[in-house]
TIRO-2110 file (N, C-alpha, C; in Angstrom, 1 decimal):
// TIRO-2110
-37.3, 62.7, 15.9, N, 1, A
-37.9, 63.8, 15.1, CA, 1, A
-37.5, 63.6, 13.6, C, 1, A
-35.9, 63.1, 13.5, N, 2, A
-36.0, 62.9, 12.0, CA, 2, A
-36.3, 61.6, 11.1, C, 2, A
-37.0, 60.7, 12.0, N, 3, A
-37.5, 59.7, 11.3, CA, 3, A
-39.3, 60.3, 11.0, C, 3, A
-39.4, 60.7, 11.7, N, 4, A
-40.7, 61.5, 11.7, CA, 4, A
-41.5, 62.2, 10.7, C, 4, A
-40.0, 62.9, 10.6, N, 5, A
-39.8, 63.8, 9.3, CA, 5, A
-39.7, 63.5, 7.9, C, 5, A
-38.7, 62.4, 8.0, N, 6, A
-38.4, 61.4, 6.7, CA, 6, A
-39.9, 60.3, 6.7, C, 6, A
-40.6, 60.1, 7.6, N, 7, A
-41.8, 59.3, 7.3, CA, 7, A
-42.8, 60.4, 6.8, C, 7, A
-43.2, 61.4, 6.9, N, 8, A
-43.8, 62.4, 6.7, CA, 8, A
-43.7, 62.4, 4.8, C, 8, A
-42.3, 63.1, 4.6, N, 9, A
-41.6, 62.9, 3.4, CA, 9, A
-42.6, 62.2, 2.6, C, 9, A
-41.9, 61.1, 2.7, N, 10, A
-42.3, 59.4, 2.3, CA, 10, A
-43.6, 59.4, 1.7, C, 10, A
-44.4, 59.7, 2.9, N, 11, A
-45.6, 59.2, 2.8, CA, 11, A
-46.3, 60.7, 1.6, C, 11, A
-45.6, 62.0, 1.6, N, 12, A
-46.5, 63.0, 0.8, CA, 12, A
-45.8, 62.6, -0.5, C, 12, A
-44.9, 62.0, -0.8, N, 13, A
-44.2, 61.7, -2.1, CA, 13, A
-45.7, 60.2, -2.4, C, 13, A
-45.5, 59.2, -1.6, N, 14, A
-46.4, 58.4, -2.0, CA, 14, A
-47.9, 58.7, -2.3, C, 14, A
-48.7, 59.6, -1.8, N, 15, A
-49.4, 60.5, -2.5, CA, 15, A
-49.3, 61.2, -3.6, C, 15, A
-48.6, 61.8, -3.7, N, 16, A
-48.3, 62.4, -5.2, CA, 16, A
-48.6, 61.5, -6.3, C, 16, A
-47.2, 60.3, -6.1, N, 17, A
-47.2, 59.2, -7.2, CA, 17, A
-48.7, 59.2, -7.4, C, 17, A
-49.6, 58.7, -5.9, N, 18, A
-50.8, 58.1, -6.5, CA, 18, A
-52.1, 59.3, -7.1, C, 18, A
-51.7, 60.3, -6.8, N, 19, A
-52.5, 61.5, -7.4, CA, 19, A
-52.3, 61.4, -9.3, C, 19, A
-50.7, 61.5, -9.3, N, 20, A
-50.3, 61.2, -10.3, CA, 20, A
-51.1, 60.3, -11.5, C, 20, A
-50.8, 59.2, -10.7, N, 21, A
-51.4, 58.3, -11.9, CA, 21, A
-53.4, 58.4, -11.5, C, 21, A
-53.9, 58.9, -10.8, N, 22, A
-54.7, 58.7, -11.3, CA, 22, A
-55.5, 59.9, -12.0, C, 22, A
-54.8, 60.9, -12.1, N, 23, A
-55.1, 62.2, -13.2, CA, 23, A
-54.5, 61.9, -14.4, C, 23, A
-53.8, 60.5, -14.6, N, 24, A
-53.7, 60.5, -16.4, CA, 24, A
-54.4, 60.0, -16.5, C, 24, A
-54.3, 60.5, -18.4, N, 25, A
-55.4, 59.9, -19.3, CA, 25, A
-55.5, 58.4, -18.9, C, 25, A
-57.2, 58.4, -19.2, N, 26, A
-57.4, 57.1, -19.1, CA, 26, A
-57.4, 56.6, -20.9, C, 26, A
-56.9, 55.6, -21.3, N, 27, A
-57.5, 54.9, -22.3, CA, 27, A
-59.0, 54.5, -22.7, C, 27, A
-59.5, 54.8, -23.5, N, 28, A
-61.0, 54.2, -23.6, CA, 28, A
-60.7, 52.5, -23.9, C, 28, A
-61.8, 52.1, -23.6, N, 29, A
-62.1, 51.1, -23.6, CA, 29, A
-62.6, 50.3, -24.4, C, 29, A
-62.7, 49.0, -25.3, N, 30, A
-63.2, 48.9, -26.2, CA, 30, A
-64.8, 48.2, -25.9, C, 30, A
-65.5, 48.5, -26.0, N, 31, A
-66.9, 48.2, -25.4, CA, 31, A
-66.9, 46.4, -26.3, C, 31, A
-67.3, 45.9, -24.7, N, 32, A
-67.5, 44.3, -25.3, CA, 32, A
-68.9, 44.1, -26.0, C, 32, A
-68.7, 43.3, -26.9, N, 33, A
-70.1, 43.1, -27.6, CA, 33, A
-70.3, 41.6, -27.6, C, 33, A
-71.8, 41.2, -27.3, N, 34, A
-71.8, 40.3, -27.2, CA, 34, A
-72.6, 39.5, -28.0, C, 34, A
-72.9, 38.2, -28.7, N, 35, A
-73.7, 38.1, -29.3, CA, 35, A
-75.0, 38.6, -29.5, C, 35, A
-75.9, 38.7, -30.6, N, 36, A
-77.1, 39.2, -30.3, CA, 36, A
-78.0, 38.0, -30.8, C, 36, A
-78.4, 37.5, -29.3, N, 37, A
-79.1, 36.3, -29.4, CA, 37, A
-80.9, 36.6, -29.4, C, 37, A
-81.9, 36.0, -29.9, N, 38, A
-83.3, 36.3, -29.6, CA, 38, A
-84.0, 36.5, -28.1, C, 38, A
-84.2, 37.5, -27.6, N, 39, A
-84.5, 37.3, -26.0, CA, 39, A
-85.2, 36.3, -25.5, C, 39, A
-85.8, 35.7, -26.7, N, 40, A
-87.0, 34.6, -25.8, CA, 40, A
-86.4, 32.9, -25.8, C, 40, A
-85.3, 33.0, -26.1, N, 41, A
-84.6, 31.7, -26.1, CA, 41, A
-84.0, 31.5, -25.1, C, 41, A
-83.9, 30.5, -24.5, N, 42, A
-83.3, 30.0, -23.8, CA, 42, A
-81.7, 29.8, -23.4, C, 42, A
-81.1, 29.8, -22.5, N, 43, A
-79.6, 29.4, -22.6, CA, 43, A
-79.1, 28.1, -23.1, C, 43, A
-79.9, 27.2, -22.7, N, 44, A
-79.6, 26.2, -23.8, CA, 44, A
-80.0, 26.4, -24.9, C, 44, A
-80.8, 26.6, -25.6, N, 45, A
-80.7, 27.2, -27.0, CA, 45, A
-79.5, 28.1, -27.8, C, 45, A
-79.5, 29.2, -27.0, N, 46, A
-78.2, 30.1, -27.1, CA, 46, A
-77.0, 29.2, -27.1, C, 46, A
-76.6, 28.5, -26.2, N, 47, A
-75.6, 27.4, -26.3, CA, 47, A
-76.0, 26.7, -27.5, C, 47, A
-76.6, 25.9, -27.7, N, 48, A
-76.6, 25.0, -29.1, CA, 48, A
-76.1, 26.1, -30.3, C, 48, A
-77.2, 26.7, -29.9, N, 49, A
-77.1, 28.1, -31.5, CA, 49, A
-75.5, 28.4, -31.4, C, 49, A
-74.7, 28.9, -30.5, N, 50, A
-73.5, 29.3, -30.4, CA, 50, A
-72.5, 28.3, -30.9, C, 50, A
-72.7, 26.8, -30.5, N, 51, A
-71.7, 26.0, -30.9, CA, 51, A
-72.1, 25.6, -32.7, C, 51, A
-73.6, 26.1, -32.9, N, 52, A
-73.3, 25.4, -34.0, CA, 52, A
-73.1, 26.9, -35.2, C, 52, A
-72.4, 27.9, -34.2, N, 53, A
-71.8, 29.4, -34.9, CA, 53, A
-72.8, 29.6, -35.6, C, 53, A
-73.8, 30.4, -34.6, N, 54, A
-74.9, 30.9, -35.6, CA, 54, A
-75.8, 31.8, -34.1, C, 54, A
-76.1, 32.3, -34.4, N, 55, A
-76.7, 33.7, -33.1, CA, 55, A
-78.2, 33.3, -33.3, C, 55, A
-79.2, 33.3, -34.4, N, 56, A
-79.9, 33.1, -34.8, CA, 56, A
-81.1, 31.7, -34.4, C, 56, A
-81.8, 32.3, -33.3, N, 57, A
-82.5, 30.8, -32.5, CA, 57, A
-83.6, 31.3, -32.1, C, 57, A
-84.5, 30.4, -32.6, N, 58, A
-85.9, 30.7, -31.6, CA, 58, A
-86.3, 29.4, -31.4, C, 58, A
-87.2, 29.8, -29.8, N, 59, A
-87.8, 28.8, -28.9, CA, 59, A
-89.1, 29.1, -29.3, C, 59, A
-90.0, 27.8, -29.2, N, 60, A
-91.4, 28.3, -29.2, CA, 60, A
-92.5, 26.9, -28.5, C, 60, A
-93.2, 27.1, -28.3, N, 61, A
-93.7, 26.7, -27.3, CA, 61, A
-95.4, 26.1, -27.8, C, 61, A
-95.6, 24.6, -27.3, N, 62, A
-96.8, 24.0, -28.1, CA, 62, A
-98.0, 24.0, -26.8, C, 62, A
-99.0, 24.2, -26.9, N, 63, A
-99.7, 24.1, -26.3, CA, 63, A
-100.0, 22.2, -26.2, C, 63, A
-100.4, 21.7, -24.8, N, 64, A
-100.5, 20.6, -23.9, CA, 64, A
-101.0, 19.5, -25.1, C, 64, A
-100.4, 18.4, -25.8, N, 65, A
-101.0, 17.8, -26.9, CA, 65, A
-101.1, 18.4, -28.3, C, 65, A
-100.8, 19.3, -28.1, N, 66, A
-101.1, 20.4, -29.8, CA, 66, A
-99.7, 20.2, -30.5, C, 66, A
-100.3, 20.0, -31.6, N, 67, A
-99.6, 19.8, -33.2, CA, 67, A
-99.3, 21.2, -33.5, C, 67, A
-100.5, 22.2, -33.2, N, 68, A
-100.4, 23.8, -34.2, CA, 68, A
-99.2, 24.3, -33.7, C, 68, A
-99.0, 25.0, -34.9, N, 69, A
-97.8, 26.5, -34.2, CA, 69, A
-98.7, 27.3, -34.1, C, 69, A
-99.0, 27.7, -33.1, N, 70, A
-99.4, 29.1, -32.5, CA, 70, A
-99.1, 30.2, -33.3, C, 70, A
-99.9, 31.1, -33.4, N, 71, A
-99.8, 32.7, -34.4, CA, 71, A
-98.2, 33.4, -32.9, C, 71, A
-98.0, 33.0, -32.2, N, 72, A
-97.0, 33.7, -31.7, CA, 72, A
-95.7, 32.8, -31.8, C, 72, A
-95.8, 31.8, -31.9, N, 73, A
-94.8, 30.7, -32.5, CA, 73, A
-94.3, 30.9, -34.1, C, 73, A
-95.0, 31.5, -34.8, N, 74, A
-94.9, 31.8, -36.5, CA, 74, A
-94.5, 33.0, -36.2, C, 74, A
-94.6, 34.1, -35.4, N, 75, A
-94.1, 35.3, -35.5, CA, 75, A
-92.7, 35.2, -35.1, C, 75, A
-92.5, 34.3, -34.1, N, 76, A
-91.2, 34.2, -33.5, CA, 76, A
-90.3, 33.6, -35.0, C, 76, A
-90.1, 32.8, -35.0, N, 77, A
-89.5, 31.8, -36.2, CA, 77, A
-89.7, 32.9, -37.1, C, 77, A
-90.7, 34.0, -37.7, N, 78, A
-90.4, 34.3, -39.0, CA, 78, A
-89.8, 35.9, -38.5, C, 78, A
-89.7, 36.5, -37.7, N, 79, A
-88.8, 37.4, -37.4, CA, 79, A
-87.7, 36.7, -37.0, C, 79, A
-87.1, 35.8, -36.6, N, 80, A
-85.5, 35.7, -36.3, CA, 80, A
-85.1, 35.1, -38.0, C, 80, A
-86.0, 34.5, -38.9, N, 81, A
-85.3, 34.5, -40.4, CA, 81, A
-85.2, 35.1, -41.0, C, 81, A
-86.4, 36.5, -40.6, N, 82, A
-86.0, 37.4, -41.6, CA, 82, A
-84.7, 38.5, -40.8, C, 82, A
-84.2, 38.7, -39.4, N, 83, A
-82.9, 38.7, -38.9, CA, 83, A
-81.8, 38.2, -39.3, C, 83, A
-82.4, 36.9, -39.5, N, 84, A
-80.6, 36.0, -40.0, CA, 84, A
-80.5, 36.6, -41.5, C, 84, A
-81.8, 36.5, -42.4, N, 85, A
-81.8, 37.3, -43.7, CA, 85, A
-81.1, 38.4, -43.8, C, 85, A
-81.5, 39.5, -42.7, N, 86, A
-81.0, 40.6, -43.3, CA, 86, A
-79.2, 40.8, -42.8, C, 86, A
-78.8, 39.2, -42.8, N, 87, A
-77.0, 39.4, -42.4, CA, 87, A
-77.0, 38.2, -43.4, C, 87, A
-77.4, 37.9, -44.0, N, 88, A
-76.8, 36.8, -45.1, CA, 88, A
-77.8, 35.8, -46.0, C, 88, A
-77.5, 34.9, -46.6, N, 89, A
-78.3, 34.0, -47.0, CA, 89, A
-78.3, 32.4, -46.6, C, 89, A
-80.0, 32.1, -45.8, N, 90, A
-80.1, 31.3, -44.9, CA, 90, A
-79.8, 29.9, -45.5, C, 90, A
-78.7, 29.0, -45.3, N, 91, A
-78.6, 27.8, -45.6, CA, 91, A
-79.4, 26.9, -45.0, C, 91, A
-79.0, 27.0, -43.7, N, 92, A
-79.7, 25.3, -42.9, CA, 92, A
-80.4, 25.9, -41.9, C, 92, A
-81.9, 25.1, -41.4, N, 93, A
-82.5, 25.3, -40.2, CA, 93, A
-82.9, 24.0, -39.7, C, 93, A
-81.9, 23.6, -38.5, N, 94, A
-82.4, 22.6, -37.8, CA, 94, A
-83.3, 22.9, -36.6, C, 94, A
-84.4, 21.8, -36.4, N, 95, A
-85.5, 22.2, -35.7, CA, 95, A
-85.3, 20.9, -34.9, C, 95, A
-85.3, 20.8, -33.5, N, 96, A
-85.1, 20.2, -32.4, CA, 96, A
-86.5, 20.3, -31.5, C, 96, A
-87.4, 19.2, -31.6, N, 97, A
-88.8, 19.0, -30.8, CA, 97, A
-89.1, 18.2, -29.5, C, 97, A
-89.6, 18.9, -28.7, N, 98, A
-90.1, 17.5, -27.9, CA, 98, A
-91.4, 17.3, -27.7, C, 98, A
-91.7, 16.3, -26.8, N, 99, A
-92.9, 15.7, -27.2, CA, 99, A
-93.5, 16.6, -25.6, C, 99, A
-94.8, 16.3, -24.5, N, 100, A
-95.4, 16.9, -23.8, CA, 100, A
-94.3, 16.4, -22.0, C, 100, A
-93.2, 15.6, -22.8, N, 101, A
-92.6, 15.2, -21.7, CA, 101, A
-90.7, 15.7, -21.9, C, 101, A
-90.2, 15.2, -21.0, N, 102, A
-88.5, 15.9, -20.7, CA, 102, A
-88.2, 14.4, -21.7, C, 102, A
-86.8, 15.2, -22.6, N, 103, A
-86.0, 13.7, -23.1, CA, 103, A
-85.3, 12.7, -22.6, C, 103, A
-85.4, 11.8, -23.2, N, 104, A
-85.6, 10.4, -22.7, CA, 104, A
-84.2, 10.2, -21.8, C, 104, A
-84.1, 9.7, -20.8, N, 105, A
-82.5, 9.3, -19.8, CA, 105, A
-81.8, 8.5, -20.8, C, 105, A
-80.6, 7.8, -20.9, N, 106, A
-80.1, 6.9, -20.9, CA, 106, A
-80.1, 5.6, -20.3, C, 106, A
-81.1, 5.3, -19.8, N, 107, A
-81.9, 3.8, -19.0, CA, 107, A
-83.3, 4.0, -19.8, C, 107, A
-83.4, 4.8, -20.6, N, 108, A
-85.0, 4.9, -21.0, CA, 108, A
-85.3, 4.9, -22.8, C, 108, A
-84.3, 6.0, -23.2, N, 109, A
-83.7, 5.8, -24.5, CA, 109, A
-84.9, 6.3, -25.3, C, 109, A
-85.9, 5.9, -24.9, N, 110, A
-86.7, 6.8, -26.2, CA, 110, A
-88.7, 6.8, -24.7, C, 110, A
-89.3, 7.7, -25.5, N, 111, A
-90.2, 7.9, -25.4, CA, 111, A
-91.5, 6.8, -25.6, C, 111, A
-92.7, 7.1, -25.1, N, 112, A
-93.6, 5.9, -25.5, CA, 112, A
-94.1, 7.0, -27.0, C, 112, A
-95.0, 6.0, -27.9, N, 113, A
-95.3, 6.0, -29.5, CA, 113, A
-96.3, 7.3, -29.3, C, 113, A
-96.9, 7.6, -28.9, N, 114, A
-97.6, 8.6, -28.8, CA, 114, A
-97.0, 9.9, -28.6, C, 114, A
-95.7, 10.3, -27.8, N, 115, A
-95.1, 11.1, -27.9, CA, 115, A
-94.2, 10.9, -29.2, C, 115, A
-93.7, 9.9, -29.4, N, 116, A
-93.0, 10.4, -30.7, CA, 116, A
-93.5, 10.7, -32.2, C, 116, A
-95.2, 10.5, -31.8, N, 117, A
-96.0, 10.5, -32.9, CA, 117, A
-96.5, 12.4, -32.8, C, 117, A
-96.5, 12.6, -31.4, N, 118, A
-96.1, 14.0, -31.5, CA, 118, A
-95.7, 15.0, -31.5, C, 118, A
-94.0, 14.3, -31.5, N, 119, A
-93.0, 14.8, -32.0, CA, 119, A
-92.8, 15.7, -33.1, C, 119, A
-93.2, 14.1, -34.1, N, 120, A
-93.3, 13.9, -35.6, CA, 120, A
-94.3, 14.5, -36.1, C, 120, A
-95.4, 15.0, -35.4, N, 121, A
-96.3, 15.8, -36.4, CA, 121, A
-95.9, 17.3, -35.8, C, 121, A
-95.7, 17.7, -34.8, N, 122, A
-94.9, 18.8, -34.8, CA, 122, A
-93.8, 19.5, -35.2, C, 122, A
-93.0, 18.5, -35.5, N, 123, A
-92.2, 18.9, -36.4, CA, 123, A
-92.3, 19.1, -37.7, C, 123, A
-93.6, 18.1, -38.3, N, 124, A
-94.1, 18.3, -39.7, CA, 124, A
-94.5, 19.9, -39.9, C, 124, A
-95.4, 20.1, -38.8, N, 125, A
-96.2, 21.5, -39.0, CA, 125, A
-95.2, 22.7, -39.0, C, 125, A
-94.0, 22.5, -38.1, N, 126, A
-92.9, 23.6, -38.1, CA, 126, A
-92.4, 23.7, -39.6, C, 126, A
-92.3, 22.4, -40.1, N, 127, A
-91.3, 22.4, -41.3, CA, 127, A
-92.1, 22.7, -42.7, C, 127, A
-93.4, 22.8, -42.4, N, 128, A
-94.6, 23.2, -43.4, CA, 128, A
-94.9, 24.8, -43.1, C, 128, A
-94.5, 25.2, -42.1, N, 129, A
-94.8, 26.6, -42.3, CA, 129, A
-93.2, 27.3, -42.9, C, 129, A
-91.8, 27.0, -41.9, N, 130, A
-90.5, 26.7, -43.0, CA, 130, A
-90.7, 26.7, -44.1, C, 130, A
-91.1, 25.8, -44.8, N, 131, A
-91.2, 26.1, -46.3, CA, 131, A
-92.1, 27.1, -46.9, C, 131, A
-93.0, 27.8, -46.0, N, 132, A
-94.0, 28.5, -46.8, CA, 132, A
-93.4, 30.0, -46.7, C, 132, A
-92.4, 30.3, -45.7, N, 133, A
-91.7, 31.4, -45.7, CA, 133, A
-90.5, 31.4, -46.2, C, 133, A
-89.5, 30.3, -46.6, N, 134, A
-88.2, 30.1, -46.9, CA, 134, A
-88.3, 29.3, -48.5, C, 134, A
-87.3, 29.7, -49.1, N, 135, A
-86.8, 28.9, -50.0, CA, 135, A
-85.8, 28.5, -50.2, C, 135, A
-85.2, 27.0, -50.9, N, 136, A
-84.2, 26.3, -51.3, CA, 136, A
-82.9, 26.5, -49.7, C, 136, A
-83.9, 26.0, -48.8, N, 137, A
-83.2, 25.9, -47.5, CA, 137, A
-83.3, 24.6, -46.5, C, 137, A
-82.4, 24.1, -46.5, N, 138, A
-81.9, 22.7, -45.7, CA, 138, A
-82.9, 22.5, -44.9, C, 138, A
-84.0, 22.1, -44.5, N, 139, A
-84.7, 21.8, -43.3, CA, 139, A
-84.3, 20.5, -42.4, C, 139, A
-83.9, 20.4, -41.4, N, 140, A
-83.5, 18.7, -41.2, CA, 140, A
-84.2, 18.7, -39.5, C, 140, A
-84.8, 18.1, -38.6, N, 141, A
-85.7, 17.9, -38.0, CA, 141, A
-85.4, 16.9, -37.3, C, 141, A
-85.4, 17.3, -35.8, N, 142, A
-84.6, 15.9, -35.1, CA, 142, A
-86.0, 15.5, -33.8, C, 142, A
-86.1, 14.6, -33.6, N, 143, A
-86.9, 14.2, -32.2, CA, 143, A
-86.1, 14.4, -31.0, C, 143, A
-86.6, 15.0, -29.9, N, 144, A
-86.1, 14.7, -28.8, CA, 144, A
-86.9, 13.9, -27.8, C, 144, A
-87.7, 13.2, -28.5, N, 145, A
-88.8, 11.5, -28.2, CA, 145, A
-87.6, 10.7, -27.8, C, 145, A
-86.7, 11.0, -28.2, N, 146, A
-85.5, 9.8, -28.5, CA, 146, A
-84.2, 10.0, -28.5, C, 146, A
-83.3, 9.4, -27.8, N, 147, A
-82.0, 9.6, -27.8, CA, 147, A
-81.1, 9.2, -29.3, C, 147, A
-80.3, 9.8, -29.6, N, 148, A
-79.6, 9.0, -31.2, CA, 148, A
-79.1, 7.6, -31.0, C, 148, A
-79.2, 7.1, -32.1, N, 149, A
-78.3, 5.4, -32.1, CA, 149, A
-77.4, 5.3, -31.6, C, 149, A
-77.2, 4.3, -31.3, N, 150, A
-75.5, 4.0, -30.9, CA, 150, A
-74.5, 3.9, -32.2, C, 150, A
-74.8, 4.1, -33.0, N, 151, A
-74.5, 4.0, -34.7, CA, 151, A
-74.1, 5.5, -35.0, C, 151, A
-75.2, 6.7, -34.6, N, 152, A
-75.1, 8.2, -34.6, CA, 152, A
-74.1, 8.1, -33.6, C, 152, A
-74.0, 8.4, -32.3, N, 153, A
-73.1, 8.6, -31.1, CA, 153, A
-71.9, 8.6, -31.3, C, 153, A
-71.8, 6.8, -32.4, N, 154, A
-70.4, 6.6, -32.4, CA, 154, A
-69.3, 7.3, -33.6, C, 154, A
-70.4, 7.8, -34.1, N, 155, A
-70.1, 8.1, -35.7, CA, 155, A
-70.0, 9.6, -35.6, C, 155, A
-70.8, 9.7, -34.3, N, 156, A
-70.7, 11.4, -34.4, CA, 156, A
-71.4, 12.6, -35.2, C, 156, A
-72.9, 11.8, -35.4, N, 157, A
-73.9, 12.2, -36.7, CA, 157, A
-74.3, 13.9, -36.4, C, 157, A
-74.8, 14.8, -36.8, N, 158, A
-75.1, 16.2, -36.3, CA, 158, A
-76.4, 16.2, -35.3, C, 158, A
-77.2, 14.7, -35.2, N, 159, A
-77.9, 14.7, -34.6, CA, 159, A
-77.5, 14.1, -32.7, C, 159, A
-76.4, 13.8, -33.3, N, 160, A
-76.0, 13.7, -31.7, CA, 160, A
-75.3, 14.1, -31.3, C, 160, A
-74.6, 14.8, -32.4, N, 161, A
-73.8, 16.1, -31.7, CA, 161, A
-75.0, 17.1, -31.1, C, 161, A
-76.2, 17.7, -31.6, N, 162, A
-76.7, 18.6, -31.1, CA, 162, A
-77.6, 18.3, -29.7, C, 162, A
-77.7, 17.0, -29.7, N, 163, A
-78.7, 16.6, -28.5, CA, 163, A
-77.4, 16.2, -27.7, C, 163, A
-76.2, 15.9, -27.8, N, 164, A
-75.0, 16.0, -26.7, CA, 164, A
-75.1, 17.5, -26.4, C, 164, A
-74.9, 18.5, -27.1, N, 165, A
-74.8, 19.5, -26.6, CA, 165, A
-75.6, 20.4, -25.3, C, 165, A
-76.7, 20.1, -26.2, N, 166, A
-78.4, 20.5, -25.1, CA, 166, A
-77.8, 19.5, -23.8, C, 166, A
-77.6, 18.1, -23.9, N, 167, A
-77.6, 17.8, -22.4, CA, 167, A
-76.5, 18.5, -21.7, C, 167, A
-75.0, 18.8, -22.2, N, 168, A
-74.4, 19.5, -21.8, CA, 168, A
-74.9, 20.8, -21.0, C, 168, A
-75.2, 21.4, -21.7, N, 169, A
-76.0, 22.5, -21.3, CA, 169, A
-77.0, 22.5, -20.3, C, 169, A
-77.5, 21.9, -20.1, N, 170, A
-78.4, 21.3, -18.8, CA, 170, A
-79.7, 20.9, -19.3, C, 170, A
-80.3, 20.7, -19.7, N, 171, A
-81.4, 20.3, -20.4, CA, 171, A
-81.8, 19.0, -19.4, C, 171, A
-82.7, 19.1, -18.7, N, 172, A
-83.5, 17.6, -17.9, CA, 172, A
-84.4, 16.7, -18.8, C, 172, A
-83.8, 15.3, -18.3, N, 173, A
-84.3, 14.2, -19.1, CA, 173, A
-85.0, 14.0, -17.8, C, 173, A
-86.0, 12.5, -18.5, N, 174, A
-86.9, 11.4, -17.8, CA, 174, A
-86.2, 11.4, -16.4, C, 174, A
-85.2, 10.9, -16.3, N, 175, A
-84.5, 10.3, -15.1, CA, 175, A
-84.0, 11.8, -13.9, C, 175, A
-84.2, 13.0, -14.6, N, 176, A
-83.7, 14.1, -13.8, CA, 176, A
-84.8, 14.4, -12.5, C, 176, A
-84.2, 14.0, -11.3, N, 177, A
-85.2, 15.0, -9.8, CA, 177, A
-85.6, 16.4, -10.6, C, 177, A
-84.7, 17.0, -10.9, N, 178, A
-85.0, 18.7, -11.1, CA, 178, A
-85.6, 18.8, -12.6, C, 178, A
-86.5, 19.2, -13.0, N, 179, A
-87.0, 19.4, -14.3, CA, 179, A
-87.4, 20.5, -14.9, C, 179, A
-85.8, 21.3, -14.5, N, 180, A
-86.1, 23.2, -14.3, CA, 180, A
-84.5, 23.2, -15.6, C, 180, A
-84.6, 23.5, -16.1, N, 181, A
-85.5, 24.1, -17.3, CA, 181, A
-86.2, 23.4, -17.9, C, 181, A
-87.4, 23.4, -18.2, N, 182, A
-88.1, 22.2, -18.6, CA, 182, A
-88.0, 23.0, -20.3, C, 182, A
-88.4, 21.7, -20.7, N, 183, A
-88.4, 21.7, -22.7, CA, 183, A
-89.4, 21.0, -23.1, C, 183, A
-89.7, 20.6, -22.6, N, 184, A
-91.3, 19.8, -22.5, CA, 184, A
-91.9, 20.5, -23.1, C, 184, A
-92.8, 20.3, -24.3, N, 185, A
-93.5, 21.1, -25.0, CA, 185, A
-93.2, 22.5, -25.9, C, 185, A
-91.9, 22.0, -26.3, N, 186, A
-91.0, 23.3, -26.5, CA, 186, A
-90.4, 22.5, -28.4, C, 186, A
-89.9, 23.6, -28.9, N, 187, A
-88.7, 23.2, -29.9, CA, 187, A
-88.5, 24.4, -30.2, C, 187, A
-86.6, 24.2, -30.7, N, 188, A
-85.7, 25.1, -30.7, CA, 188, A
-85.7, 25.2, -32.6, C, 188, A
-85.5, 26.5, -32.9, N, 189, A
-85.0, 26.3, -34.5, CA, 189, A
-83.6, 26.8, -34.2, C, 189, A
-82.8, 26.1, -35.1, N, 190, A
-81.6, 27.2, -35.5, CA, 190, A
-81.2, 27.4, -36.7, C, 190, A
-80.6, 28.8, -37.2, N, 191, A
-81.4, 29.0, -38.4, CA, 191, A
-79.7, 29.6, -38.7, C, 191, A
-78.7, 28.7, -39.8, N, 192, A
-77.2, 29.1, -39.9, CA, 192, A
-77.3, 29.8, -41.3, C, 192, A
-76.4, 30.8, -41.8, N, 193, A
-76.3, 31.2, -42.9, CA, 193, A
-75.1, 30.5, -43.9, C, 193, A
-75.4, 30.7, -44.6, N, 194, A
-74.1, 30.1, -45.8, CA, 194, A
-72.6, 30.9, -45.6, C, 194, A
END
């Protein structure tokens, strides 16, 4: 009976304790905030954008063979500059293109001339409407027709730093079974402030 008693004890004191603590104040909490990235970009974008410390990225999307930016491709791009604008003043926007196919494997290395020719005029048209909204701002323009030199790679140029990163990030080339996330017909801007 008097182990009974003393377990009885025991166990309404161990209640208490736990009553105890959970009727104290609680501490607030500091609410996590998380970058505020463009919704329509992608995680690999978001990743590039992140590593190259800058929140500020938009994806946009070419129609099958097409050179144009699309009137919803220009909206995108010129609301996330005038975003990065209204937190500073825009230094550099690198624009990352591909052509109607996934970038090239490392057994493959670059794309055939037609895609890099429409790479290159996509990225012309991106960087001609860039200038027609921005001023005295870095434009620099990379293919993703093509993998970087072995010259960039080794040297560690910003262009292969950023196309290491996208593959990091999962990005499927020529040689990939899965072609989910596709970038095919896609380019990323990222738009860094001073």
């Amino acid at each position: 009976m008097k182990k009974i008693k003393y377990l009885l004890i025991g166990n309404l004191a161990l209640v208490a304790l736990l009553a105890g603590c959970a009727s104290s104040p609680e501490e607030p909490i500091a609410p996590h905030t998380e970058p505020k990235f463009a919704p329509s970009a992608s995680i690999e974008a978001k990743q590039v954008a992140a590593q190259e410390e800058t929140t500020h990225v938009a994806e946009i999307n070419f129609g099958k063979a097409s050179t144009e930016l699309s009137p919803a491709g220009k909206a995108e791009i010129k609301k996330r500059i005038k975003e990065a604008q209204g937190k500073g003043t825009v230094k550099n926007i690198r624009v990352l293109t591909w052509a109607d196919a996934e970038y090239p494997s490392v057994h493959t290395k670059k794309l055939s001339k037609e895609d890099q020719n429409l790479v290159k005029k996509r990225n012309e048209s991106i960087e001609n409407y860039l200038k027609s909204i921005t001023q005295k701002v870095d434009i620099k323009l990379y293919s993703m027709a093509q993998r970087p030199s072995s010259l960039n790679d080794m040297f560690g140029s910003e262009e292969g730093r950023l196309k290491k990163s996208l593959e990091i990030a999962g990005i499927p080339n020529s040689d990939s079974s899965v072609k989910n996330p596709s970038k095919a017909s896609k380019s990323i801007v990222i738009i860094e402030l001073k």
